[in-house]
C-alpha positions as CSV (number, residue, x, y, z in Angstrom):
1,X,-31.0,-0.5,23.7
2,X,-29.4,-1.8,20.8
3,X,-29.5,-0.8,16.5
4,X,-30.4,-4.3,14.6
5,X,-30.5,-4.3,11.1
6,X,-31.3,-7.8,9.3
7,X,-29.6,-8.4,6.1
8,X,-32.2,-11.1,4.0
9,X,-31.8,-12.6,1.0
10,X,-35.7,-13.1,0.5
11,X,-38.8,-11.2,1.4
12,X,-40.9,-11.1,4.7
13,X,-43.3,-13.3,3.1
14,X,-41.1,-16.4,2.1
15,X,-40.8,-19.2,4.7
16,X,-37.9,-18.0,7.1
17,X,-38.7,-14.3,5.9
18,X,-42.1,-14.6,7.9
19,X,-41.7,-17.5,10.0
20,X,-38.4,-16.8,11.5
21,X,-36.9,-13.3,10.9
22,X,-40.1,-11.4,10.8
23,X,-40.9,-12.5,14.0
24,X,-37.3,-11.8,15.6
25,X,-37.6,-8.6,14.2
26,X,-40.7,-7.6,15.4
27,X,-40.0,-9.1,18.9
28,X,-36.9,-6.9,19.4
29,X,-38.3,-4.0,18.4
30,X,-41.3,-4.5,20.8
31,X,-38.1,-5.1,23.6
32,X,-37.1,-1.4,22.9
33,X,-34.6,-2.1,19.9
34,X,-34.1,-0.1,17.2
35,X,-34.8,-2.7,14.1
36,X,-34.6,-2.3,10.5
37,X,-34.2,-4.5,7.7
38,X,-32.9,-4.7,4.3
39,X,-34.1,-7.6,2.3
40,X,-34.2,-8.7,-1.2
41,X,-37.9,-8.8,-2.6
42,X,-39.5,-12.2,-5.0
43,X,-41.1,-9.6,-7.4
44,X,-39.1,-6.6,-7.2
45,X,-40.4,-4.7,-9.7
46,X,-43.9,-5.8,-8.4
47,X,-43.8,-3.7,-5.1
48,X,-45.7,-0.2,-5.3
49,X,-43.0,1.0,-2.3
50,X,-40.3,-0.3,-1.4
51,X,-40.0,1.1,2.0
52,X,-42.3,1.0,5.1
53,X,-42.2,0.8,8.5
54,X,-44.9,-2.3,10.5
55,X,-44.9,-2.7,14.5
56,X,-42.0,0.1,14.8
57,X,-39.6,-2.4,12.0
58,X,-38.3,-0.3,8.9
59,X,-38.4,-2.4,6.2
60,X,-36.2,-1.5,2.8
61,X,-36.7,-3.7,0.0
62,X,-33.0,-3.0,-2.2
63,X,-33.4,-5.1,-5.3
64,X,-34.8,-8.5,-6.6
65,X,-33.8,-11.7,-5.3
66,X,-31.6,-14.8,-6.9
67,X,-35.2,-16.1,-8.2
68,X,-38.4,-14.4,-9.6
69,X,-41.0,-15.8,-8.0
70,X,-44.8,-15.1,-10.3
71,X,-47.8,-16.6,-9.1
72,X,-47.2,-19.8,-7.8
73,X,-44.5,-20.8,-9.5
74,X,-40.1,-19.9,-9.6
75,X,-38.6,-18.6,-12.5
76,X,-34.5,-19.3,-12.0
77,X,-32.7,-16.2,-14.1
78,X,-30.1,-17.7,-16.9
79,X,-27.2,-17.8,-15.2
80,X,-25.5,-14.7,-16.8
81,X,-28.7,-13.1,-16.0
82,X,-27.9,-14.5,-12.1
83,X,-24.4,-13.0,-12.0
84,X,-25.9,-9.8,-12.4
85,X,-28.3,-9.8,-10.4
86,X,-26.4,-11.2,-7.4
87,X,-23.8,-8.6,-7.7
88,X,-26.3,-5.8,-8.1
89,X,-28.0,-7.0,-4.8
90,X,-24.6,-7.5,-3.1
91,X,-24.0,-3.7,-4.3
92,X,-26.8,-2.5,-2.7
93,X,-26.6,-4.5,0.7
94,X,-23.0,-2.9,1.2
95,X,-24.6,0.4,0.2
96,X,-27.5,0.4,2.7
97,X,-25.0,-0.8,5.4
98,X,-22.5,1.8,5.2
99,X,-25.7,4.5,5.6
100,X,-26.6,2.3,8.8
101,X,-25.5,2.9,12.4
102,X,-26.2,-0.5,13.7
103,X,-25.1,-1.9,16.6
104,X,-25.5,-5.5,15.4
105,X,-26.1,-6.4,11.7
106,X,-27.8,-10.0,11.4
107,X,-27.4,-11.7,8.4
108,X,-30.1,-14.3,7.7
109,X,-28.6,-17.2,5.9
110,X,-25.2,-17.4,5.3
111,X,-25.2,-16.8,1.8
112,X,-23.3,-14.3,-0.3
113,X,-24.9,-11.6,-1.4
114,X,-25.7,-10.6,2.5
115,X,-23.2,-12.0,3.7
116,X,-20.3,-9.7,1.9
117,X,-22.7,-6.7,3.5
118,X,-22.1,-8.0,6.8
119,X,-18.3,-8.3,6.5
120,X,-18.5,-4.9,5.2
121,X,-20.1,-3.8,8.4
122,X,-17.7,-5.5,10.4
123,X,-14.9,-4.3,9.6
124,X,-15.8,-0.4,8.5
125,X,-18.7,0.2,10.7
126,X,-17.1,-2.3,14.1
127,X,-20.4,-3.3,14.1
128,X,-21.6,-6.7,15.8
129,X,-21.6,-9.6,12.6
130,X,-24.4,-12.3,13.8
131,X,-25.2,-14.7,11.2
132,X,-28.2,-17.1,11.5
133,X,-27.9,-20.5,9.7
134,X,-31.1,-22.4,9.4
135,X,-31.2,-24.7,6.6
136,X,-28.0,-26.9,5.3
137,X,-27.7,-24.4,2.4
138,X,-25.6,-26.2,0.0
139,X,-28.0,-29.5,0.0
140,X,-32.1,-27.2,0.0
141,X,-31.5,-24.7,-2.7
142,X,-31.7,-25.6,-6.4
143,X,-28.4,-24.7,-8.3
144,X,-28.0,-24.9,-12.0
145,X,-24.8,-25.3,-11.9
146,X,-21.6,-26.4,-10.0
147,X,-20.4,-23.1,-10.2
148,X,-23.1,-21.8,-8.2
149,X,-23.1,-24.4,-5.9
150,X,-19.6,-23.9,-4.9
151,X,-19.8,-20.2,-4.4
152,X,-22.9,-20.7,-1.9
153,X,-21.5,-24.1,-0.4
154,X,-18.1,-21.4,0.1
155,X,-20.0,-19.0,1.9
156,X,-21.6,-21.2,4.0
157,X,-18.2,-22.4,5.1
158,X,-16.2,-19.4,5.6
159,X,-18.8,-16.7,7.1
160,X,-19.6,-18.5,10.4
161,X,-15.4,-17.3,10.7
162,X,-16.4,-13.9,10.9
163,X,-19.6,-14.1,12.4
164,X,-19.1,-12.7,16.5
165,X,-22.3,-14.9,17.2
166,X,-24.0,-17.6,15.2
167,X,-27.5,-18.3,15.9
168,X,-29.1,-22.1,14.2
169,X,-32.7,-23.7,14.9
170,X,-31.1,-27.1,14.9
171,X,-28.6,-29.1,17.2
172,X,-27.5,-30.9,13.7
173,X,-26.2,-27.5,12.0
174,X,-24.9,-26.5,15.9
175,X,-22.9,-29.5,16.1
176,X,-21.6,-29.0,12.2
177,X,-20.4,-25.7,13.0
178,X,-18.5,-26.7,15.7
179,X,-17.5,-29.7,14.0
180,X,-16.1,-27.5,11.3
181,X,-13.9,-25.6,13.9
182,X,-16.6,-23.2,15.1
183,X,-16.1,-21.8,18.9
184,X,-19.0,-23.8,20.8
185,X,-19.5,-20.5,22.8
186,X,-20.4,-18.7,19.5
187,X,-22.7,-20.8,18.6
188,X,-26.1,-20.7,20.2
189,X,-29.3,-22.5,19.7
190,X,-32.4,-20.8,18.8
191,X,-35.4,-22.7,17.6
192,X,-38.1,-22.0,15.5
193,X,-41.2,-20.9,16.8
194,X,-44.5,-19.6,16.7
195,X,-46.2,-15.9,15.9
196,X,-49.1,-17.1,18.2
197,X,-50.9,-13.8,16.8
198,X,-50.9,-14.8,13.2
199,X,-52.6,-18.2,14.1
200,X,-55.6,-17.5,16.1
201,X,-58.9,-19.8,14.7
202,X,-60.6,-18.3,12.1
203,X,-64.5,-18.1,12.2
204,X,-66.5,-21.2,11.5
205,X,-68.5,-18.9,8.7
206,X,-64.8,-18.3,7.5
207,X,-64.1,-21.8,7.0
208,X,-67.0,-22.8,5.7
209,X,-66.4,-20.3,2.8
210,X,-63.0,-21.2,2.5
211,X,-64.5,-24.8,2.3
212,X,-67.1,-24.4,-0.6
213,X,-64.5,-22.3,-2.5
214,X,-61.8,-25.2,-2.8
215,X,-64.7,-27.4,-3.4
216,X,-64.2,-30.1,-0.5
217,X,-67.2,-31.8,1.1
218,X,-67.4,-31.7,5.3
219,X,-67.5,-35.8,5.2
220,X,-64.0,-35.8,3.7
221,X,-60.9,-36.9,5.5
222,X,-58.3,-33.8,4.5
223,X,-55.0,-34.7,4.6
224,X,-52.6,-31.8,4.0
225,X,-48.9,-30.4,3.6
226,X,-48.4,-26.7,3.6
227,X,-45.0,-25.6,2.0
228,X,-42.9,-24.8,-0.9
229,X,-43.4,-27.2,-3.6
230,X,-39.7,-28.1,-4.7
231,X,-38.5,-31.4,-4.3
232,X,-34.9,-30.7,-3.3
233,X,-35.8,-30.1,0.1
234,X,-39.5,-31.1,0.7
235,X,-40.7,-34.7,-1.2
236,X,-43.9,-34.0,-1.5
237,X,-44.1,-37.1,-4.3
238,X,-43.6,-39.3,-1.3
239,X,-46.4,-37.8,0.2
240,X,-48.2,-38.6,-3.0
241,X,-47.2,-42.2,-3.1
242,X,-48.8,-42.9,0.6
243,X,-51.9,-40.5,0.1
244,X,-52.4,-43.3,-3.0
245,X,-52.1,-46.2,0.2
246,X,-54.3,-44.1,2.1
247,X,-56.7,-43.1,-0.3
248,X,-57.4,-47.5,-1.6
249,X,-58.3,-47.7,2.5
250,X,-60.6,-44.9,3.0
251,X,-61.6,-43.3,-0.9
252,X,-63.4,-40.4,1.2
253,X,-60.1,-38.9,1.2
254,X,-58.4,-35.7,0.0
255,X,-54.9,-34.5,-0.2
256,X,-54.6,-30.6,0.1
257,X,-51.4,-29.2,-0.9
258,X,-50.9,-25.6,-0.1
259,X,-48.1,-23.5,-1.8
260,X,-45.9,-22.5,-5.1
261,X,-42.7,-23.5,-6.2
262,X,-40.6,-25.0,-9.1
263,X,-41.7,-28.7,-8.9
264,X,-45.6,-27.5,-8.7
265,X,-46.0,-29.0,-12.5
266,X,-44.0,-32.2,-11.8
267,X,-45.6,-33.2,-9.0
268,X,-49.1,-32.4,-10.7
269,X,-48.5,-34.5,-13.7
270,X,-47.4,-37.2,-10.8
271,X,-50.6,-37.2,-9.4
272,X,-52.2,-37.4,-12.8
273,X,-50.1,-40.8,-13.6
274,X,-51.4,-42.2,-10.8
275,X,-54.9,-41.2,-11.3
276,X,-55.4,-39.1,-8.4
277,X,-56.4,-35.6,-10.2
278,X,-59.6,-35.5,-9.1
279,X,-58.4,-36.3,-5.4
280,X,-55.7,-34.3,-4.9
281,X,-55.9,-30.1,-4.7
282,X,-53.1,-27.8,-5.2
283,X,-54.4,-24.7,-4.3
284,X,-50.7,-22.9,-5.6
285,X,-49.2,-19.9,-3.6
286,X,-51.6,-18.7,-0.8
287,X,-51.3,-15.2,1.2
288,X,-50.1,-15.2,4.2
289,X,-52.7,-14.2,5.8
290,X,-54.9,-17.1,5.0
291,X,-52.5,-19.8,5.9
292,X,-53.8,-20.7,9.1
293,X,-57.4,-21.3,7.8
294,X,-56.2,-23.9,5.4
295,X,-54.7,-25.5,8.7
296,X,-57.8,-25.6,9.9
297,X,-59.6,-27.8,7.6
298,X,-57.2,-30.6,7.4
299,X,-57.6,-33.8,9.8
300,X,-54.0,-34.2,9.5
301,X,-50.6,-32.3,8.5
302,X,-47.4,-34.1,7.0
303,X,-43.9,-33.3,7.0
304,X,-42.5,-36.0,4.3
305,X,-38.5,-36.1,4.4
306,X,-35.7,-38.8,3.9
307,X,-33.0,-39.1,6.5
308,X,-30.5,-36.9,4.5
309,X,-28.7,-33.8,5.3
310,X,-31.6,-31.5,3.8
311,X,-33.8,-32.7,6.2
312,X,-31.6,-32.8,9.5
313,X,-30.5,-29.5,8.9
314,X,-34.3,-28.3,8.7
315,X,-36.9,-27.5,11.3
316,X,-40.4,-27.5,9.8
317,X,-42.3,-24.5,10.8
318,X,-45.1,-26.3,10.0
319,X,-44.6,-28.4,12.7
320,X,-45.0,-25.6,14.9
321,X,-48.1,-24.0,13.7
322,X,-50.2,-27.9,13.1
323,X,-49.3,-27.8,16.8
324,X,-50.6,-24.2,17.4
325,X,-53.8,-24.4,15.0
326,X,-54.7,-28.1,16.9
327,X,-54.0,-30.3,13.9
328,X,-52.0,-33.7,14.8
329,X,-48.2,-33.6,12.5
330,X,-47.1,-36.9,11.3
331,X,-43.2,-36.6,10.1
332,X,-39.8,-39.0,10.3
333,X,-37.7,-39.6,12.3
334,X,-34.9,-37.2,11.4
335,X,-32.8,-34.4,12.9
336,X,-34.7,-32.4,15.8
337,X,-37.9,-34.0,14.9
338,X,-38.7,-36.3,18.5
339,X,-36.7,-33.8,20.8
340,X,-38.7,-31.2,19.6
341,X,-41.7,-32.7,19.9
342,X,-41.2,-33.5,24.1
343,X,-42.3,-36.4,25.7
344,X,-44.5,-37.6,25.6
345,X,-43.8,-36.6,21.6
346,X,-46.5,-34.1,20.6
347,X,-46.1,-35.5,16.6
348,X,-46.4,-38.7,15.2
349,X,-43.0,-40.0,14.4
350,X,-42.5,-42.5,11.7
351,X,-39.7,-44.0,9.7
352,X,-38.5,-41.5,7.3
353,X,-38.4,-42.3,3.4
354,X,-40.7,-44.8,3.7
355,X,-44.3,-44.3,2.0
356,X,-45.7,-47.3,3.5
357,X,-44.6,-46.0,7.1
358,X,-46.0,-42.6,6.3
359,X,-49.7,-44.0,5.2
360,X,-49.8,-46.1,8.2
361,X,-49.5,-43.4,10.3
362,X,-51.7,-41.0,8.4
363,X,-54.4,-44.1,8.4
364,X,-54.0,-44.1,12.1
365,X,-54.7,-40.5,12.7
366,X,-57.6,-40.9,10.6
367,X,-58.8,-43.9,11.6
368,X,-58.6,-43.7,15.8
369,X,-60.5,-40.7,17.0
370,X,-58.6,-41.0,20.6
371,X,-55.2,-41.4,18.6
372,X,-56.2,-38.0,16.8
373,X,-57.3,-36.2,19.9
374,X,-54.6,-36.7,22.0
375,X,-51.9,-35.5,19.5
376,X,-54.1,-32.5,18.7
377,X,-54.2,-31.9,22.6
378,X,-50.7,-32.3,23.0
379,X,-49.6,-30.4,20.3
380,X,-51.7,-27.7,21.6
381,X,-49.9,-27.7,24.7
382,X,-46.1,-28.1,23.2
383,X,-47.0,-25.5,21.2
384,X,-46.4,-22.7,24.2
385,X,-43.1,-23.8,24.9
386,X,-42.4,-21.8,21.1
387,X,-44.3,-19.0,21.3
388,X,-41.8,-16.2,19.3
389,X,-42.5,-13.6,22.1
390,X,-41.0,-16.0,24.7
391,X,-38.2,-16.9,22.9
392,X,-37.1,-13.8,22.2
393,X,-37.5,-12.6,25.7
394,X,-35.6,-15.4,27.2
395,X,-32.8,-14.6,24.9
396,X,-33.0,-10.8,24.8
397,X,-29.6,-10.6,26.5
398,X,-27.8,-11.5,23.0
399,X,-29.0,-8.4,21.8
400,X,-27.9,-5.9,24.4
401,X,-25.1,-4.0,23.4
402,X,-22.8,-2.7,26.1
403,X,-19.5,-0.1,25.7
404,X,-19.6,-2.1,21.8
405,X,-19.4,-5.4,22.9
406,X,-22.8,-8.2,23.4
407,X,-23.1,-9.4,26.9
C-alpha cells in the first residue's frame, strides 16, 4: 500500500476541499493507504487545533490561505499583505513535505504555493508528483492584479511539466493539457462525484424545522442554487434576472440562495433594484453538514453559466448531489454538462447565457409534474454511476506504488 499526502491550497470545507479531495482522501485510506493531508485553512487563526486525524486521514492545517474567509463573506489581504502570506504558506508546505515519507504527493490545484511543495518532493524526496486540475484557474479565481494573475496563470502552465500523473474532472481541461504539449498517457480523467454518505434524506421533522426557520411556506415553489456567491465563476445575477421571468408567471415563488462569497452584497442590492427582497433568501455560508437539507426543500436546482472558459473547465458538484438528493438540475449547455448527464440526459439542458432560456426551463420544471418527476427519477439513477467509493475503487490502481514507480 502506498503513502499519499495531499497538498491543498484551501480547507476540507471549501467546495473541492470537501466535494473532491476529502472524498479521495478518505476513499484511499479506506483502500489500505496511508493518507495525510496538509492544507491551508479560511480562518487560520480560528481553528482550536490544527491537527486531527477523521476515518484513518491525518489532517495538518499549516497556515491561512490566499483569502480570509469570516462569516459569509471573503476578505482579499492587500496585496503586500498577500505576498506574505503566500510565501509563508509555500514555506511551510516545503517544510511539512521534507518531514513526509510519501510515496505519492498530490497536489490539488495547480497553483503555487502547493505546487513549489510538490516539486520539492520530487526532486529531494523521488516521490510520485500527481497534480489534480479541476477548474480553468486563471479564468475562476478573483485577482487584484495582473501581477497575480500571471504568477497563477504561470503555474498553471508549467506544473502539469512536472507532474508524473495529472488527474482533471473535465474532458475540456484534459484536451487543454494535451493541447498544451501534455503526454495524453499522463493525463487521466476523473470526474466529480458523490459522498453518497453525506447526502442521505434528512427527517421530514428536520425539514420542517429547517422550513419555519428560513421562513418559507409549504405552498411555495423553491427554486434554489447552492454555491459560492462570486460572480467570476458562478452568475448567480443571471439567475436573478430569470427567477424575475419566473416569479411574473407563478408569484408563489421563491429563490433560495445558499452560500458566502465576495459578490454576496452585489448580488443582494441586485435583487433589491429589481424589487425582489422580499422573494429572494440568501441564507449566507451554511455548515456542511446541513447542505443536503436545503437540497431538499427546493422544487428545482440551477447551475447558471455562460459558454466561456470558466464554465467549460468546471464540473458543478451540485449537479451531482440535486441528482443524489432527488431534485431535477436545470443548467446550459457547456463543457461536460450533456455527457455527464447520460442519455437519456438526467438534467435539463438549456442554452447557456440566456435568462429567458433559463426561466423557460425552470417554468417547465415547475409547471409539468411528469416533466419534474422524471428528471428527479433519473437523476436518482445517474447519480450511482458517481458514487466517490466507486470511483475510487475502479481507479485504485493509480495509486499503487510498486519498486517506486505507479503501475
Amino acid at each position: 500500500m502506498s503513502k499519499i499526502t495531499f497538498l491543498l491550497t484551501q480547507d476540507l470545507e471549501s467546495p473541492s476541499g470537501l466535494g473532491r479531495y476529502w472524498p479521495m482522501a478518505r476513499y484511499l485510506a479506506a483502500l489500505g493507504h496511508q493518507v495525510k493531508i496538509g492544507a491551508l485553512h479560511s480562518n487560520f487563526n480560528s481553528l482550536s487545533k490544527s491537527i486531527e486525524k477523521i476515518n484513518n486521514v491525518s489532517i495538518h492545517y499549516l497556515a491561512q490561505m490566499h483569502v480570509l474567509k469570516k462569516g459569509s463573506t471573503k476578505i482579499y489581504f492587500p496585496f503586500w499583505k498577500l505576498i506574505t502570506v503566500a510565501v509563508y504558506a509555500t514555506l511551510k508546505f516545503i517544510c511539512f513535505i521534507l518531514s513526509d515519507t510519501a510515496d505519492i504527493v498530490y497536489v490539488g490545484k495547480p497553483h503555487p504555493m502547493n505546487g513549489i511543495a510538490g516539486i520539492v518532493a520530487k526532486i529531494t524526496k523521488k516521490s510520485k508528483l500527481f497534480l489534480d486540475c479541476d477548474d480553468y484557474e486563471k479564468n475562476i479565481n478573483h485577482f487584484q492584479n495582473p501581477l497575480q494573475k500571471w504568477i497563477v496563470s504561470f503555474f498553471e502552465r508549467i506544473l502539469p511539466f512536472f507532474a508524473d500523473l495529472i488527474i482533471t474532472n473535465t474532458m475540456f481541461t484534459q484536451q487543454r493539457l494535451i493541447s498544451a504539449g501534455i503526454s495524453p498517457k499522463k493525463v487521466i480523467l476523473i470526474p466529480n462525484g458523490i459522498d453518497i454518505e453525506r447526502f442521505i434524506k434528512p427527517s421530514d421533522m428536520e425539514l420542517e424545522k429547517l422550513r419555519e426557520e428560513l421562513g418559507l411556506h409549504k405552498g411555495w415553489k423553491i427554486i434554489g442554487f447552492i454555491g459560492t456567491l462570486g460572480l467570476t465563476s458562478h452568475p448567480v445575477d443571471l439567475l436573478i434576472e430569470a427567477f424575475k421571468k419566473v416569479h411574473q408567471v407563478i408569484p408563489n415563488t421563491k429563490l433560495l440562495l445558499v452560500g458566502g462569497g465576495e459578490d454576496i452584497n452585489s448580488l443582494i442590492q441586485i435583487s433589491n433594484k429589481m424589487n425582489l427582497q422580499n422573494d429572494i433568501l440568501f441564507t449566507g455560508r451554511v455548515p456542511p453538514d446541513q447542505i443536503v437539507k436545503y437540497y431538499h426543500l427546493m422544487d428545482v436546482s440551477v447551475d447558471p453559466v455562460y459558454d466561456d472558459l470558466a464554465a467549460k473547465g468546471r464540473s458543478p458538484l451540485k449537479m451531482f448531489e440535486s441528482w443524489a438528493c432527488g431534485v431535477p438540475f436545470v443548467t446550459g449547455d457547456v463543457g461536460d454538462r450533456r455527457m455527464l448527464s447520460g442519455e437519456p440526459p438526467s438534467s435539463f439542458i438549456i442554452k447557456p447565457g440566456d435568462s429567458g432560456e433559463l426561466a423557460k426551463g425552470i417554468l417547465a420544471i415547475l409547471t409539468e409534474p411528469s416533466l419534474s418527476d422524471k428528471f428527479r427519477d433519473l437523476g436518482k439513477k445517474r447519480s450511482q454511476d458517481f458514487y466517490w467509493e466507486n470511483i475510487i475503487s475502479n481507479q485504485r490502481h493509480l495509486f499503487e506504488v510498486k519498486n517506486n514507480e505507479t503501475t
